[in-house]
BAROLO-408278 format. One line per 8 residues: for each residue y, z, x of N, C-alpha, C, CB. Coordinates in pm, whole numbers. Glycine has a CB too. Layout:
Y Z X Y Z X Y Z X Y Z X  ...
***
This chain:
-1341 2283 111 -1399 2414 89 -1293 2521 123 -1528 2433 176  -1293 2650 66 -1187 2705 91 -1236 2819 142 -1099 2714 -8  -1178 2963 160 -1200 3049 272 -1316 3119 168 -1052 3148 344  -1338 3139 60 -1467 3193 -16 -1544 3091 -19 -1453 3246 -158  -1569 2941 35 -1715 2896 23 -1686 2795 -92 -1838 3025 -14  -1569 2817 -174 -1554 2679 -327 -1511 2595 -270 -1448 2690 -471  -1613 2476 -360 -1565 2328 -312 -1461 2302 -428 -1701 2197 -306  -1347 2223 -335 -1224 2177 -473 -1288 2020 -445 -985 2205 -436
-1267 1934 -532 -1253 1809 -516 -1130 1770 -571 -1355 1744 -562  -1077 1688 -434 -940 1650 -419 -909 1475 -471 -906 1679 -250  -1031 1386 -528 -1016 1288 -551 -1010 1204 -425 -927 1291 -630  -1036 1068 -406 -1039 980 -297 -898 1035 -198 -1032 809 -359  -903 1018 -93 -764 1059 -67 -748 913 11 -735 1223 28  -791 804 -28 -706 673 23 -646 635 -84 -781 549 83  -652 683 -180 -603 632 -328 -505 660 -366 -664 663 -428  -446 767 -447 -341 796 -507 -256 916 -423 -382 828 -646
-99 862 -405 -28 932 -313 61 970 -373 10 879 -208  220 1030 -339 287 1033 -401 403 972 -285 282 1156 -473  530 935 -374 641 901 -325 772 953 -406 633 764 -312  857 1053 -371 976 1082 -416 918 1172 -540 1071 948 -448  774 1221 -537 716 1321 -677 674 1224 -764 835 1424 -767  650 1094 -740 566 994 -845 454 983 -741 647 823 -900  350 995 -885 170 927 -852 196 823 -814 49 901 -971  163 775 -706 120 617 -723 -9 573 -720 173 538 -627
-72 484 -778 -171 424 -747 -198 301 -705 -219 436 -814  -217 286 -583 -238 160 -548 -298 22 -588 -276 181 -479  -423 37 -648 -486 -81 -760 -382 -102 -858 -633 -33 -850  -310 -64 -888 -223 -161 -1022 -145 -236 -933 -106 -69 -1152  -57 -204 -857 -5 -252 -750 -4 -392 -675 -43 -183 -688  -139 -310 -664 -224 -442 -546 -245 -561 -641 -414 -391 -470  -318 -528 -776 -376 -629 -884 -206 -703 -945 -491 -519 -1038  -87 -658 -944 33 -725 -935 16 -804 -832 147 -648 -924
47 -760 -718 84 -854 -612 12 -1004 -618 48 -783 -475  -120 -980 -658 -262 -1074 -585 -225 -1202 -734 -499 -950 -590  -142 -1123 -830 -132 -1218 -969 29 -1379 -939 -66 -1053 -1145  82 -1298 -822 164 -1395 -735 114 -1511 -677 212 -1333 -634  156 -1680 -695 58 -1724 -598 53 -1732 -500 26 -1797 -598  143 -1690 -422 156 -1706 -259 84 -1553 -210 352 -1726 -199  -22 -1508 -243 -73 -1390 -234 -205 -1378 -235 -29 -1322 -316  -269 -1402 -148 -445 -1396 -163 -495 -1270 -158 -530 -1472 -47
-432 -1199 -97 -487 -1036 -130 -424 -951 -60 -635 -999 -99  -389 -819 -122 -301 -728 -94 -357 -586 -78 -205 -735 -189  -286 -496 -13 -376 -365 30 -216 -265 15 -477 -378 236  -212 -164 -75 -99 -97 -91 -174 61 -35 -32 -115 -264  -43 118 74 -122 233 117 72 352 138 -256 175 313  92 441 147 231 506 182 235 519 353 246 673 100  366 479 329 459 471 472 534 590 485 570 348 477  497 692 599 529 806 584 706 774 652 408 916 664
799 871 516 983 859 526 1014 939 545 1077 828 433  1124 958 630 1174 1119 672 1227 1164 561 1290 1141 793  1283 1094 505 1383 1084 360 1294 1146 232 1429 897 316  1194 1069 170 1136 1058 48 972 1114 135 1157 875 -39  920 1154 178 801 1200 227 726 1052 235 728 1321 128  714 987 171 643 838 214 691 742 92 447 844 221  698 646 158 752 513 67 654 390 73 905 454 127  651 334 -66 528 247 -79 491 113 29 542 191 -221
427 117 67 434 -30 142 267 -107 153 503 1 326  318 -262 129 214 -336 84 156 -429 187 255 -404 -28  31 -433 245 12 -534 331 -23 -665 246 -96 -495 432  39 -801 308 -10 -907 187 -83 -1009 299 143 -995 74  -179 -1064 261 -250 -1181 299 -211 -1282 246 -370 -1180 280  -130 -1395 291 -81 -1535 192 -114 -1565 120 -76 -1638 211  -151 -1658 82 -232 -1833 8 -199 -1895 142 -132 -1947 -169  -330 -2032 118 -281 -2113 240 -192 -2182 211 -364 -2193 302
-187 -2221 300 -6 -2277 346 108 -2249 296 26 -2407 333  105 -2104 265 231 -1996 262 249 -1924 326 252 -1926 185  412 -1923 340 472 -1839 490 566 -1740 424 573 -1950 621  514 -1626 535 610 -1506 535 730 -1489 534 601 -1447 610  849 -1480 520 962 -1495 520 1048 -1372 427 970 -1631 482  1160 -1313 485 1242 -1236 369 1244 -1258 276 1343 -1225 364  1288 -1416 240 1275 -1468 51 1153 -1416 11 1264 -1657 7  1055 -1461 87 907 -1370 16 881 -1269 11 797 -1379 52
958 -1189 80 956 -1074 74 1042 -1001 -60 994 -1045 202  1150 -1046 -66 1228 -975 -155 1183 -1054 -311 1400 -987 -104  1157 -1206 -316 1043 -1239 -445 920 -1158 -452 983 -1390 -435  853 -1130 -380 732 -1008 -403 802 -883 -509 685 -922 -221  860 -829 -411 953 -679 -469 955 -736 -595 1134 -630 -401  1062 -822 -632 1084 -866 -752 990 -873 -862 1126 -967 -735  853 -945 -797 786 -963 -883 694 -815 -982 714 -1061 -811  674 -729 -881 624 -608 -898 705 -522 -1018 628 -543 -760
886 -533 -922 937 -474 -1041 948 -509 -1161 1027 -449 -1029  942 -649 -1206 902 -679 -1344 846 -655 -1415 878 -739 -1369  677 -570 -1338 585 -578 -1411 564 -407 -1438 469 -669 -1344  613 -340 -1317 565 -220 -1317 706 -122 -1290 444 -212 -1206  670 45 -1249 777 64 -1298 869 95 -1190 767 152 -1395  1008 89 -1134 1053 77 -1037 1061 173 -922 1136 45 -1070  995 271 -957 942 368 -767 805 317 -756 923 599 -757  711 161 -845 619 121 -788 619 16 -679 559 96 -871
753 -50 -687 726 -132 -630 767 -125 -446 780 -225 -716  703 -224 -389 698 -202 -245 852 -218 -132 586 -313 -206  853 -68 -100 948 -65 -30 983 -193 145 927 88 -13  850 -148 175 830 -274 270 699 -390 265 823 -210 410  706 -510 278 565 -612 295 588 -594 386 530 -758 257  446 -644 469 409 -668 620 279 -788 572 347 -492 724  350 -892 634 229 -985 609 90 -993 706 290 -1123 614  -33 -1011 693 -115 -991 801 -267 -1082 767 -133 -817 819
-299 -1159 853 -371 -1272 847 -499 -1213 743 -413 -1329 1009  -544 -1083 793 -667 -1060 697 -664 -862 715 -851 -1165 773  -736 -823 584 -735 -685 547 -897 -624 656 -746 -675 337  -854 -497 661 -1010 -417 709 -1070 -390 588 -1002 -260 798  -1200 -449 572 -1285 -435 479 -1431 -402 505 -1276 -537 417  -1472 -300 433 -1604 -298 434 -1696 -398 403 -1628 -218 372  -1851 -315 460 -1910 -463 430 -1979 -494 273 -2036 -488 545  -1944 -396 194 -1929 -424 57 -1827 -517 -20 -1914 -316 12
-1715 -562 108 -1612 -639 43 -1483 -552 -27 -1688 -724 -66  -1510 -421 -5 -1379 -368 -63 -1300 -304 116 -1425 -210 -217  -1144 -344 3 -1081 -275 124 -1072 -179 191 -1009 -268 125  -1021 -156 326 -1031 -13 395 -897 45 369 -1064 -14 563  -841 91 257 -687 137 314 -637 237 385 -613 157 231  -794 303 391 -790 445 487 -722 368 630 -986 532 522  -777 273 685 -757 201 813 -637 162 797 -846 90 850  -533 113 705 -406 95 690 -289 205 696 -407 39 585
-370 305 664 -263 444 626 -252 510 781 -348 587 489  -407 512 800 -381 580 929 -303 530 1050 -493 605 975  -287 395 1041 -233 270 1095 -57 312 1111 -273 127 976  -48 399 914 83 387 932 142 525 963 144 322 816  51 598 964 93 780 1049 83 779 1147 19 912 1034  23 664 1248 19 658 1388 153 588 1459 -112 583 1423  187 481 1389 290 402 1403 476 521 1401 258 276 1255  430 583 1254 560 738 1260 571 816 1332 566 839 1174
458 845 1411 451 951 1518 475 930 1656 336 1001 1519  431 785 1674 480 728 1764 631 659 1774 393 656 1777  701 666 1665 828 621 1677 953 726 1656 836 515 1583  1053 720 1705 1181 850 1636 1101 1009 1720 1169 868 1373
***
């Protein structure tokens, strides 16, 4: 609402961010990653950069009996950039046993983002 009383609607604000002046949207993203098989489900939210104002970063949930590792990490990247276009793909993974989800079953990425403005403020 603004100082006369108008409501703007600003669209979800866990959703689409920007990085370096590109939209991103996280669901294309995420629906890449999860098409990997070592990837059971993924949650893409911005990592606030002193540099670029925030840079993309992806939390990934494995497959079982797949392990985290740099190679997987930098095969992820890879895989993204193949598909999509290259300020989409994820600057950092962070692997993590399971996502915050509602009890509708969709993800929380609000709980991830804020996760990652708390983590910047607290560091540097």
């Amino acid at each position: 609402m603004d100082a006369d009383g108008y409501l703007w609607y600003q669209g979800r604000s866990d959703d689409v961010f920007k990085v370096a002046g590109y939209r991103i949207g996280p669901s294309e993203i995420e629906n890449c990653l999860v098409k990997h098989p070592a990837v059971a489900n993924a949650a893409v939210v911005p990592k606030p950069d002193a540099e670029r104002g925030s840079v993309v970063k992806a939390y990934v949930v494995l497959a079982p009996g797949r392990h985290g590792d740099a190679a997987l990490v930098a095969e992820l990247q890879q895989h993204v950039r193949g598909q999509l276009a290259p300020y989409e793909y994820p600057k950092e993974i962070e692997f993590i046993d399971s996502l915050p989800m509602t009890t509708t079953g969709k993800v929380q990425r609000r709980v991830l983002r804020l996760q990652e403005e708390a983590r910047a403020n607290h560091s540097g």
